[in-house]
N, C-alpha and C positions, 0 to 999 in steps of 0.2 A: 551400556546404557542402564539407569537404574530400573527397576521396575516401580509404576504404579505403588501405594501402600496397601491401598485398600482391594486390588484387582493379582497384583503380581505380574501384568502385563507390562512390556514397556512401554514408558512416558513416551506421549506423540511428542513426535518432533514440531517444533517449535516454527514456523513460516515469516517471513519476513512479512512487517508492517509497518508502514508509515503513516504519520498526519502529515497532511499538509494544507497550508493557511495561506488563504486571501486569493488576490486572481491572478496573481504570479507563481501561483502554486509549492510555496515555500514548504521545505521539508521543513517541521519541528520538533518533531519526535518521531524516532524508528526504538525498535525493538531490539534485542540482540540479534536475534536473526536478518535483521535489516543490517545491521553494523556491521558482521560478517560479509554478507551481501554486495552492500555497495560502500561501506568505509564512512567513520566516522565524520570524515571530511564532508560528507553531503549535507549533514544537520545546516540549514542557515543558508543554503541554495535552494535556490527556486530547482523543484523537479526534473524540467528540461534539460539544467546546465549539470545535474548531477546525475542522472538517472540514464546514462546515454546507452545502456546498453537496452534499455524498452525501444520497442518498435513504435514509429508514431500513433498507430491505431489505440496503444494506449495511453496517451496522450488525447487522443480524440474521444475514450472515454469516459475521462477525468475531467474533460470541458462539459464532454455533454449533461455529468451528474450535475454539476458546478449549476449550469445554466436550469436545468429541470427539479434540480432537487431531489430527483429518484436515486436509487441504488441499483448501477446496474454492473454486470459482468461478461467476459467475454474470456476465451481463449488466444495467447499469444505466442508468438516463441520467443524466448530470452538465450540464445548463444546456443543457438540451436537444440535446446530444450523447451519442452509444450509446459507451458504456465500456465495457472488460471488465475485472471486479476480478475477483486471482486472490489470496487469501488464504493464509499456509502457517504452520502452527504453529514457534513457536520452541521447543526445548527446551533445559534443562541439558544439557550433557555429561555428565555426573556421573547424577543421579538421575530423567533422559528426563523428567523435570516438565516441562507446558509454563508457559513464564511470560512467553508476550506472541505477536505474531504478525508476519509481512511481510506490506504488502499492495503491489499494484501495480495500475496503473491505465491497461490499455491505450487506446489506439485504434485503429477499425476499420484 
């Protein structure tokens, strides 16, 4: 791994992220870490149909930001590793609507 330029530490690894848009929860853009992840094949799927390997509860955090507009997070297990998905509403510029959400998918 390279090091940092300015520190000589190594570059943090890099977390899976995704947008996703509207209340079907459409993935639109992932990261390469997301691409690694769950395969580029998800872009253009709604979350649920692509992301089978989240447990519903994260699912149920993604409705709740959707509906509240908060940014909230939780602990899950993805294949029997402890994740942290940190959820955050997207909105218009223009009329503060939300209309999709980021998620991200740490590790401990």
């Amino acid at each position: 791994m390279a090091g940092s330029p300015d520190t000589g530490r190594p570059a943090p690894v890099q977390q899976p992220v995704a947008l996703l848009y509207g209340p079907g929860q459409r993935i639109v853009h992932g990261n390469p870490a997301f691409m690694a992840e769950f395969g580029s094949e998800a872009l253009g799927l709604p979350a649920r149909e692509a992301l089978l390997g989240l447990p519903g509860r994260a699912f149920e955090v993604i409705d709740r930001v959707l509906e509240s507009g908060r940014p909230l997070a939780c602990w899950i297990d993805v294949s029997g590793e402890r994740r942290r998905l940190t959820v955050a509403p997207r909105r218009d510029p223009e009329d503060k609507e939300v209309y999709g959400a980021a998620i991200r998918l740490a590790r401990k």
